[in-house]
C-alpha positions as CSV (number, residue, x, y, z in Angstrom):
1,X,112.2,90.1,97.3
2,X,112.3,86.8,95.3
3,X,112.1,83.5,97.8
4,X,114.5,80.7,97.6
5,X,114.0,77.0,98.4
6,X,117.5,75.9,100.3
7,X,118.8,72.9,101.4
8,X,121.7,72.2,103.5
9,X,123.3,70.3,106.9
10,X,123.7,71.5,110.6
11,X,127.1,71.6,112.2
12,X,125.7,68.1,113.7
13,X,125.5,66.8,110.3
14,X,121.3,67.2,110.4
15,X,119.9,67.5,107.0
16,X,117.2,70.7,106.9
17,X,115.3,72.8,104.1
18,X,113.4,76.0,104.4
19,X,112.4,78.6,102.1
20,X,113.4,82.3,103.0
21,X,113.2,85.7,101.4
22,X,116.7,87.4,100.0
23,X,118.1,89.6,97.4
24,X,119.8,87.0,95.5
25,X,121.0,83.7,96.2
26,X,124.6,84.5,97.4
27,X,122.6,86.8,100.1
28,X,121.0,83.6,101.2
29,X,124.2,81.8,101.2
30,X,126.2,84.1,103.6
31,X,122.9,84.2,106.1
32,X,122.7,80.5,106.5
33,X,126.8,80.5,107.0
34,X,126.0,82.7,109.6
35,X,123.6,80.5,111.1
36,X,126.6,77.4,110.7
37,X,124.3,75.9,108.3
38,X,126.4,74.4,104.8
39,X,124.5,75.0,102.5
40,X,123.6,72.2,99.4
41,X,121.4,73.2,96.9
42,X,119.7,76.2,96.3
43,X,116.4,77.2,93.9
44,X,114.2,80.2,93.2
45,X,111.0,79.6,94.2
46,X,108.7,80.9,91.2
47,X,106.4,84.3,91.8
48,X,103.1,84.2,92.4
49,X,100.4,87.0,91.6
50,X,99.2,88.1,94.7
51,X,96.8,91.0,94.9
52,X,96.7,93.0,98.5
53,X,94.8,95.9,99.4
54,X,96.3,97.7,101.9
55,X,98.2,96.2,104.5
56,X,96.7,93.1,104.4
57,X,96.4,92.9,108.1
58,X,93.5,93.7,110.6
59,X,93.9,95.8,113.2
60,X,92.6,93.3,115.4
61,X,95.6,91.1,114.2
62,X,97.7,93.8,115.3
63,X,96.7,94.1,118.8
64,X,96.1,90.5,119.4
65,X,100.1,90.1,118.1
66,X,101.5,93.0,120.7
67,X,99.2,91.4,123.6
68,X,100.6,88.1,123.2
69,X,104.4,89.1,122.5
70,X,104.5,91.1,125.8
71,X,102.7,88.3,127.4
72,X,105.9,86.2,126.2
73,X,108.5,88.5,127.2
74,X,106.9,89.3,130.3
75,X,107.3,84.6,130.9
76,X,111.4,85.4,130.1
77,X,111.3,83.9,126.3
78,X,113.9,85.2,124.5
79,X,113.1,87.6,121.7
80,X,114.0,86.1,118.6
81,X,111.6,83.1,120.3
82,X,108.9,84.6,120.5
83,X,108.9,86.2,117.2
84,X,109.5,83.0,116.0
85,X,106.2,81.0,117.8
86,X,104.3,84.3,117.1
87,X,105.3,83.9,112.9
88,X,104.2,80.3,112.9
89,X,101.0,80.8,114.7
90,X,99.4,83.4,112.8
91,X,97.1,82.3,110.9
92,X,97.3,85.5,108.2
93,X,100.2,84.6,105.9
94,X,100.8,88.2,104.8
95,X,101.4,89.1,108.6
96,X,103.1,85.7,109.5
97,X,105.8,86.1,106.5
98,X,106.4,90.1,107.9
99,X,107.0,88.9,111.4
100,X,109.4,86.1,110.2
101,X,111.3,88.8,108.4
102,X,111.4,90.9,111.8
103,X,112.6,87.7,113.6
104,X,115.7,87.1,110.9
105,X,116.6,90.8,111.3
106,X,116.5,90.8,115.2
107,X,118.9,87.3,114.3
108,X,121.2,88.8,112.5
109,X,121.8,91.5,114.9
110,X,118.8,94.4,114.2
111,X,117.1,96.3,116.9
112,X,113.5,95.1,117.2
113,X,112.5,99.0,116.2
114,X,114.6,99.0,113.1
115,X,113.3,95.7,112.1
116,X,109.6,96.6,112.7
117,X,110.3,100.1,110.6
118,X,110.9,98.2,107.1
119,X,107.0,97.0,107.9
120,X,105.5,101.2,107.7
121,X,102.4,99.4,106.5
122,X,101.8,97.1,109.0
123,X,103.6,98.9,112.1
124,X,103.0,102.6,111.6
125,X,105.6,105.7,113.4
126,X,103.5,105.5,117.0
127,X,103.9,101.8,116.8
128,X,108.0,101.7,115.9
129,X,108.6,104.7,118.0
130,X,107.0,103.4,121.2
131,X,108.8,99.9,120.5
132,X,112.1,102.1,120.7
133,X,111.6,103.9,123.6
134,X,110.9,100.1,125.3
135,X,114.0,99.0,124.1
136,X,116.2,102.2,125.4
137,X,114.5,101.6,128.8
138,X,114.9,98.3,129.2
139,X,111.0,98.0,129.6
140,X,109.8,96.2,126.1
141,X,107.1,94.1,128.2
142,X,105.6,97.2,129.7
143,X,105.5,99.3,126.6
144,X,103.8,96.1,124.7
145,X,101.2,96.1,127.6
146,X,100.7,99.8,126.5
147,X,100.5,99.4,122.6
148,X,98.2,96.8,123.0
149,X,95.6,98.5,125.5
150,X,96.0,101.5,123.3
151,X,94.8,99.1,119.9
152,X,92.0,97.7,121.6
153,X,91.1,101.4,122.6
154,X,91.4,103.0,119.3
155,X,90.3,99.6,117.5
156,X,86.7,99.9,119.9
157,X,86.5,103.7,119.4
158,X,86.6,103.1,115.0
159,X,84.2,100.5,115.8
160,X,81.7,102.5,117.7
161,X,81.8,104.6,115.1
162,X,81.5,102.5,111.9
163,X,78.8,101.1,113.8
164,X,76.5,104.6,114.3
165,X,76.9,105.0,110.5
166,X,76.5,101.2,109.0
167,X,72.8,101.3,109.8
168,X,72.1,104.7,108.4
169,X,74.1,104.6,105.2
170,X,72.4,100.8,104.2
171,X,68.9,102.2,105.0
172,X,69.7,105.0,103.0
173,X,71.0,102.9,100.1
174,X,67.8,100.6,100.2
175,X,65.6,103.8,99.9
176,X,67.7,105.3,96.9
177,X,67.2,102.2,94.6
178,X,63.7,101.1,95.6
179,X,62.9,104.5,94.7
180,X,65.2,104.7,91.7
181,X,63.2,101.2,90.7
182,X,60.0,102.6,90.9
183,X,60.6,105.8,88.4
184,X,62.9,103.3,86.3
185,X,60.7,100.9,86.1
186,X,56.8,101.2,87.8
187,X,56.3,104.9,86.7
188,X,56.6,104.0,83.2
189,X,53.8,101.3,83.4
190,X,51.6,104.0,84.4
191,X,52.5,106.5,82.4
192,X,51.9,104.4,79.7
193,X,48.3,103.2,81.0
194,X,47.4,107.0,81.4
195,X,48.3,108.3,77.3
196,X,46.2,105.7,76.1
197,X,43.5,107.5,78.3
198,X,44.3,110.9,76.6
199,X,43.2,112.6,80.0
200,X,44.7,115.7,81.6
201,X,46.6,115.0,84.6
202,X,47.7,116.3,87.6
203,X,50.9,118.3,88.2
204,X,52.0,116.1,90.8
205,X,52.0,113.2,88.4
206,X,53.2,114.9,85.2
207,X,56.6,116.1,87.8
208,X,57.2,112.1,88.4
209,X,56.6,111.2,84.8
210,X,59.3,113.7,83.7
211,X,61.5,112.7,87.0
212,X,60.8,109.1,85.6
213,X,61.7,109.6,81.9
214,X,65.1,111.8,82.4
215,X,66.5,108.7,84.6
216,X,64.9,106.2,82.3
217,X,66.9,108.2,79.3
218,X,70.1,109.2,81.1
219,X,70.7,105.1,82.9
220,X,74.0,104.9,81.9
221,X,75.2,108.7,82.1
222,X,73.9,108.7,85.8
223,X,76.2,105.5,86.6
224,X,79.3,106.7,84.9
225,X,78.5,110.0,87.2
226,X,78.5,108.1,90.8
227,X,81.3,106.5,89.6
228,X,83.3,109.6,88.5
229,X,82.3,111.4,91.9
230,X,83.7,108.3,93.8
231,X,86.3,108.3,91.8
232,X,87.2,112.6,92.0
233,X,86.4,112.4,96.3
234,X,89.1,109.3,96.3
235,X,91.5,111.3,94.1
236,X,91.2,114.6,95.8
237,X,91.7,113.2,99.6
238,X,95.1,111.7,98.5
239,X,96.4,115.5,98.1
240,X,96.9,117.5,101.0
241,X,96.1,120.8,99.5
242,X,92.4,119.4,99.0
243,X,91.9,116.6,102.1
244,X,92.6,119.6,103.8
245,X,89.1,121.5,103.3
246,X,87.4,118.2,103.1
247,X,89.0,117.2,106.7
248,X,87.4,120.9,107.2
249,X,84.1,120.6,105.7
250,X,83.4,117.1,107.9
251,X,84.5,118.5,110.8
252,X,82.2,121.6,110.4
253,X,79.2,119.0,109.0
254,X,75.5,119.6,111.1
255,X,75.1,116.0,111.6
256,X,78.3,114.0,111.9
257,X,80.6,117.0,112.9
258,X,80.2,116.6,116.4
259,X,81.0,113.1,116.4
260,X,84.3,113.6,114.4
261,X,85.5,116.3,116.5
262,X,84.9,113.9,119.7
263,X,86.4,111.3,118.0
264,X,89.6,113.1,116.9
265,X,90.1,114.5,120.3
266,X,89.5,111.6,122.1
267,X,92.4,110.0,120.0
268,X,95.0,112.6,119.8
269,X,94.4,112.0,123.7
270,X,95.1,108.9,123.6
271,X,97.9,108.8,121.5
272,X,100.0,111.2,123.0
273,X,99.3,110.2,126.2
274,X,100.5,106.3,125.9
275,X,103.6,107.9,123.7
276,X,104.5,110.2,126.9
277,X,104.4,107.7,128.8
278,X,106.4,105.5,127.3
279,X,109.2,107.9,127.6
280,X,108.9,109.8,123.9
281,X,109.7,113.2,124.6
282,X,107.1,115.9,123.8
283,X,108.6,117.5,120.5
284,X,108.7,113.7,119.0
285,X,105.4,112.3,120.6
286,X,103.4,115.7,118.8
287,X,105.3,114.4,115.8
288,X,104.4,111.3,115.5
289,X,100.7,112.3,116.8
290,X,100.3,114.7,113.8
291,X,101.2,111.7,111.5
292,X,98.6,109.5,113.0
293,X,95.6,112.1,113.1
294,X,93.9,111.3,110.2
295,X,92.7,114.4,110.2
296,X,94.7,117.3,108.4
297,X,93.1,120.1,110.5
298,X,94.4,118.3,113.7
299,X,98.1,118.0,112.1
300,X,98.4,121.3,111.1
301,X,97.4,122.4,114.7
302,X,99.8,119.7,116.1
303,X,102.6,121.1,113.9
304,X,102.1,124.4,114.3
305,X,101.9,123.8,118.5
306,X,105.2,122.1,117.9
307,X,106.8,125.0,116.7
308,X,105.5,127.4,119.3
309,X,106.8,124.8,121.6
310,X,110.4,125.0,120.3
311,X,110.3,128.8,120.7
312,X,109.2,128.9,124.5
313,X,105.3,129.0,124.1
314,X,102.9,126.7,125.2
315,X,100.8,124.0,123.2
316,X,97.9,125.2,123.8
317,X,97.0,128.6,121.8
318,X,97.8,126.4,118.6
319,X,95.3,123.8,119.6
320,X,92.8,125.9,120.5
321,X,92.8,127.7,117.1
322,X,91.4,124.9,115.6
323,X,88.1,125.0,117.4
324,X,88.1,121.0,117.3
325,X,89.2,121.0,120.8
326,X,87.0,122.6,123.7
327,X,87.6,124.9,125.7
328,X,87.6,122.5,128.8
329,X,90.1,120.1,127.0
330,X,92.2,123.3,125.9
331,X,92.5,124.3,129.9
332,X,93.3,121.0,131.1
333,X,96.4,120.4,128.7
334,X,97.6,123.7,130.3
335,X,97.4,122.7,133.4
336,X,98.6,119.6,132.9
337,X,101.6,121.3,130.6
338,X,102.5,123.6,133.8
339,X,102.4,120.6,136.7
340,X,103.9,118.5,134.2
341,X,101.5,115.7,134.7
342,X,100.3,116.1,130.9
343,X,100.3,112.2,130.2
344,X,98.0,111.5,133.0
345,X,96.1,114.7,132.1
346,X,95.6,113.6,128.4
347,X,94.7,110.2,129.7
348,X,91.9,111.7,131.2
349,X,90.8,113.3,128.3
350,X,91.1,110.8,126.8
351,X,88.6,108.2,128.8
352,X,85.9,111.1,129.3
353,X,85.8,111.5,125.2
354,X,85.5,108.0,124.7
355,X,82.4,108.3,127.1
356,X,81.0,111.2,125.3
357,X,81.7,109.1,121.9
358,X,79.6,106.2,123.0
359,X,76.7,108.9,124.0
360,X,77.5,110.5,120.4
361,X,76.9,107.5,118.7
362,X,73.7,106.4,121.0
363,X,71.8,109.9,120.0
364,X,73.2,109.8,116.3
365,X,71.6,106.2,115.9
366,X,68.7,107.2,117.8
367,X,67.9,110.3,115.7
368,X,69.3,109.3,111.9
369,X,67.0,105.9,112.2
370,X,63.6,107.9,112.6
371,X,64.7,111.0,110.0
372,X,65.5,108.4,107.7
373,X,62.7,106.1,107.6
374,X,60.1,109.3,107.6
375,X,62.0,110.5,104.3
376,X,62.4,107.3,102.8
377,X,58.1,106.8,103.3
378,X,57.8,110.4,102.3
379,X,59.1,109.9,99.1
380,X,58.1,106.4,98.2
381,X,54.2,107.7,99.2
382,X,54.5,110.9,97.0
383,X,55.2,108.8,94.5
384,X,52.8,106.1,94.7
385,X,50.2,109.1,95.9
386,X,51.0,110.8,92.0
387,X,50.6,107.8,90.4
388,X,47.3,106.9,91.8
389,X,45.8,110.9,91.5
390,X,44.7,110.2,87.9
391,X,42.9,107.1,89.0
392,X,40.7,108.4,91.2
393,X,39.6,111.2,88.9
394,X,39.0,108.7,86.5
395,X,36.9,106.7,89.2
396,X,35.3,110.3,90.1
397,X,34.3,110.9,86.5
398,X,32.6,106.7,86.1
399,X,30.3,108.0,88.9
């Protein structure tokens, strides 16, 4: 929506100015009557390119924001207050403009929910839904404490994981282009050195040469390739019918599989456990759990135990069909289903996997570092090794 740059006078007959966001400038108008503010001059603020990717807000942002607006309802502020302090001292403009939006809305008579919902990319279903539930129970402050706690969880538990793979991957990126340098751009010095020789050469060294000269030829061709495969992996996990199998074929990988699969337990854990407890009943907590996944494996099982649930089953043969969740974890939502006690019991879950995450990521860092140093001097020395073979026959030969 365009912004407008206002001007008007208080019921006291105080001069103020302001610049909000409407549809039009009669919008603006008849939401400053509202506020008994007479309005004097009004001007369209010119647009401005402005370039987000994504949200535009960290998640870090997010939880910091719910931590300190329950620690504000909790000290008796009124609402529209605190989203009012909370707009003005973010420092993120993107986020501090979406919460002053909230905080007009919630003015002008909007449920907190309803106003957080026309934000989907900032505050996501788990977020909105919770933040209704507070409201209908009269217990905001204790469902903030809640979403927060569960941010910094799930915030810690991406970290942990971007962490075990950061180290790895850039290791592994250093050893693809020294060694793409060296058969660009060393390799051909030597071959060079050894036809003015007019010797026979080893195998080993005729292989690299030819390695050497296909990627010497084929520069361009083998950039416009990464970037196509980037390009086809980012295409194809947009579409369900194909994020599907690749959700699958990580979850199934020999290396990182066992992480993911502690990872996405660990979270659907979490998840519905803080939404049960925040009064969401079952049907809508799996709901909203299936849409926060992030794994299409785990929302197909999540939907699929949400219709066995509406027709008298139990959740847990769908879950266990996935053969993401354990056997253990499959038993203790069962029990926890029949005592009725499954928040507490998924809470549980939930605290052990993050445990079994951290020792994940210890062992993964602990055994990718080694494997990839070994292959990354494996290949660099064959190379160098190849290079040097017809040298020392040479030398063998001066003798």
């Amino acid at each position: 929506m365009p912004e407008f740059k206002y001007e008007g006078k208080t019921a006291t007959g105080s001069s103020v100015e302001g610049t909000i966001e409407a549809a039009s400038a009669e919008e603006l108008k008849q939401f400053l009557r509202k506020q008994r503010i007479v309005v004097t001059k009004v001007r369209k603020k010119p647009g401005a390119a402005n370039i987000v990717i994504g949200s535009g807000v960290k998640n870090v942002e997010i939880s910091r924001f719910t931590r300190q607006f329950a620690v504000m309802i909790e000290a008796g502020l009124p609402l529209v207050q605190c989203l009012d302090i909370l707009a003005t001292q973010t420092p993120n403009k993107i986020f501090g403009k979406a919460i002053g939006k909230i905080r007009d809305a919630v003015s002008s008579g909007s449920t907190l929910a309803s106003a957080m919902s026309k934000h989907k990319k900032i505050f996501n279903d788990l977020y909105v839904n919770m933040i209704e539930a507070g409201e209908m129970g009269g217990a905001l402050e204790t469902i903030l404490r809640r979403l927060a706690d569960y941010n910094e969880q799930a915030d810690a538990l991406r970290r942990k994981v971007k962490g075990a793979l950061v180290y790895p991957i850039m290791v592994s990126i250093v050893a693809i282009g020294m060694t793409w340098g060296m058969l660009t751009f060393i390799v051909p010095v030597f071959a060079g050195m050894f036809e003015g020789l007019g010797a026979e050469l080893p195998k080993p060294t005729v292989i690299v040469m030819k390695i050497s000269d296909i990627l010497k030829s084929n520069i361009v061709v083998t950039i416009v390739s990464v970037v196509l495969f980037v390009v086809a992996y980012n295409i194809l996990n947009k579409r369900p019918q194909t994020k599907y199998y690749i959700d699958k074929i990580k979850l199934n990988s020999p290396i990182f599989g066992s992480l993911i699969k502690k990872t996405s337990v660990s979270r659907f854990s979490r998840t519905l456990s803080t939404l049960l407890q925040s009064g969401v009943n079952l049907i809508d907590a799996l709901n909203i759990t299936a849409k926060t996944a992030g794994n299409l494996v785990l929302t197909k099982a999540i939907r699929r135990a949400m219709i066995s649930i509406s027709e008298g089953d139990t959740i847990t043969a769908p879950l266990g069909e996935t053969k993401v969740f354990p056997p253990m974890v499959i038993q203790m939502i069962g029990v926890g289903e029949k005592t009725g006690n499954m928040d507490e019991m998924l809470s549980k879950i939930a605290d052990f996997y993050d445990e079994e995450v951290d020792a994940a990521v210890t062992a993964l860092t602990s055994m990718i570092e080694p494997i990839v140093i070994v292959v990354m001097g494996a290949v660099i020395g064959a190379i160098l090794i190849a290079m040097y073979l017809p040298m020392f026959d040479i030398i063998g030969q001066i003798k």
